[in-house]
N, C-alpha and C positions, 0 to 999 in steps of 0.2 A: 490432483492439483494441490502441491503445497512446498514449503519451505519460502526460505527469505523474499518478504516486500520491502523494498527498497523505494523511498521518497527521498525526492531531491531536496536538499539544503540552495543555501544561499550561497553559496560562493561563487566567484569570479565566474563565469561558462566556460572562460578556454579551461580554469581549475577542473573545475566539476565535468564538463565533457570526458578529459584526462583520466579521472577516476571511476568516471562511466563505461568508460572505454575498459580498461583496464578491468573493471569487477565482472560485467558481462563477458570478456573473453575467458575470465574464468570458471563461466558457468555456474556460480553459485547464486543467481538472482531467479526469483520464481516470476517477480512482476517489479514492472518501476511504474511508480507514480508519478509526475508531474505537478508538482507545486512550488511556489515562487514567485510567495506573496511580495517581494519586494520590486519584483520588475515589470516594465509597465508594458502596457500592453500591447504594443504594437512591437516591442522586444519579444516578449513570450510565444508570439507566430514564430518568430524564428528559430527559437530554441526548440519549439515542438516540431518543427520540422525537420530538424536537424538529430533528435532524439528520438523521431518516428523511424526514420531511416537507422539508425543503429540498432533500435530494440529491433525492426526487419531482418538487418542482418546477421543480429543475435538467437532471432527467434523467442523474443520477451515480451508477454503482453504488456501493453502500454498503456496506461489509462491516465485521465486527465483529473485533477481535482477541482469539485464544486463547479465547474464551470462548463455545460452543458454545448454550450455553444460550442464553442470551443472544439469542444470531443465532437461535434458534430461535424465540426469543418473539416476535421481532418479524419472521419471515419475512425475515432479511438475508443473505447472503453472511457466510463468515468467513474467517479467515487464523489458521491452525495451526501453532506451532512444532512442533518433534519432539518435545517432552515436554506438549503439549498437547491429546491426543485423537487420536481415529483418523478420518483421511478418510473412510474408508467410511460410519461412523455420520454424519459429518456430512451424506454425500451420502443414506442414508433419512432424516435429517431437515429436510432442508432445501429449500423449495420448488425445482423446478429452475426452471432459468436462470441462478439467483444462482452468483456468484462464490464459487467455493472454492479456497483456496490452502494452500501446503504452503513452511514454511521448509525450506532444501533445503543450506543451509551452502555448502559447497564440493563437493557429491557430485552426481555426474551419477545416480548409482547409488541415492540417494534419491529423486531428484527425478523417475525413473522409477518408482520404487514408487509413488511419489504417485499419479503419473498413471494410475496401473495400478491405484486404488484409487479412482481419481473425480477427482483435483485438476481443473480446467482452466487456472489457471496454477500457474508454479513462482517464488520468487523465491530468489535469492543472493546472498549478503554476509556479511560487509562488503566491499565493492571497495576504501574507501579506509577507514580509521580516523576513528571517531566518538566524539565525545562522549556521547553516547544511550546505547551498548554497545561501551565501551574494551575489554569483552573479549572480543569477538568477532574481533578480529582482522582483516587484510583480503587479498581473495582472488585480488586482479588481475583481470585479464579473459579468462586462457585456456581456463575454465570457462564464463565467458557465450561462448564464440566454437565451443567444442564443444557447449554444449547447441542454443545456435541451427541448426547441422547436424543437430542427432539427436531434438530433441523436438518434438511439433509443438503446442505449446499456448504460449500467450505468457510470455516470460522476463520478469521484474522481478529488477531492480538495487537493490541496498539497500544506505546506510553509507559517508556521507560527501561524498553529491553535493552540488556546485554546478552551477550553466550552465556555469561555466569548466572544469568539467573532468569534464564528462558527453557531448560531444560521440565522445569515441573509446569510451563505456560504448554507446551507441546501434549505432554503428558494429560495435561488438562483437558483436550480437547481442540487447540488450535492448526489451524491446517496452515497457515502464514502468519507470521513475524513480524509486522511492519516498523521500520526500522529507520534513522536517519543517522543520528549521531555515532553509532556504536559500530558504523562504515565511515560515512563519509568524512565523519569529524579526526580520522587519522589519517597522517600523513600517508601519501600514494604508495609509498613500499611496504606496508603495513595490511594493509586492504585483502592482498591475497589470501594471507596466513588467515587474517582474522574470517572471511567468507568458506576458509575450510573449516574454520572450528563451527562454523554455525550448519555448514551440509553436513557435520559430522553429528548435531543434533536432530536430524529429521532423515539418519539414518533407522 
């Protein structure tokens, strides 16, 4: 399990569906995230529904952010910050298989409670400084380089990747990419080239 994670931005849905459509046909997404903190919530049932059904017939795990419920309604995967629930509950409710994650900061020492709780991956970040979450800070790679020795469930990298300077973030230890800007933030003719140069990283 590894290469690009793919989190959704904020743009328009018919945009972003567009560009969804189009990056998953070309095969280069390991997993999509669901997040889309600006749309309320009785919109977001339907974009998950509608994005449940593509990642199906993409064949792309689908996971939902911070919001358990959620992931539970519709049988998905989620990804849990520290202030956002407890792994365990999400693992009795959550069909197995699906994708459960745990943000893990900069602590190896988290990222094993996780695990020790149900996670089956871990991710860490920020590696480089982001726009998204300027205050998360960033973490280097000497923590992806110890967790990849010590955990055995797939590492994700979060916070600031490009292709250009993802190559020693791999090398370090990460098994996924997670990503927003450095897809979605280019224009739709753009997206293919740039999702080869990054399966061209995790060859």
């Amino acid at each position: 399990m590894r290469g690009l994670y793919l989190i959704t931005n904020d743009d328009p849905l018919e945009l972003l569906l567009a560009k969804l459509e189009g990056a998953m046909s070309n095969g280069g997404i390991a997993v999509l995230q669901y997040r889309r903190k600006k749309v309320a919530k009785e919109d977001q049932i339907y974009e998950v529904e509608y994005m449940k059904a593509m990642c199906a017939e993409y064949a792309v795990p689908f996971v939902i952010n911070d919001d358990l419920d959620l992931a539970e309604k519709y049988g998905l995967g989620v990804h849990l910050g520290q202030d956002d629930g407890s792994i365990v509950d999400a693992v009795a409710r959550l069909p197995e298989g699906v994708l459960i994650g745990r943000s893990c900061n900069n602590s190896l020492q988290l990222a094993e409670q996780a695990i020790a709780d149900g996670a089956n991956y871990v991710a860490f970040g920020a590696i480089y400084a982001t726009d998204t979450k300027p205050e998360a800070g960033n973490i280097g790679l000497e923590t992806l380089k110890q967790a990849k020795q010590q955990l055995n469930v797939p590492i994700c990298a979060i916070g600031g990747l490009t292709v250009e300077n993802s190559k020693i973030v791999i090398e370090s230890g990460a098994d996924y990419c997670a990503v927003i800007s450095d897809i979605l933030g280019r224009p739709m003719n753009l997206i293919p080239d740039r999702l080869d140069e990054w399966s061209a990283l995790f060859k």
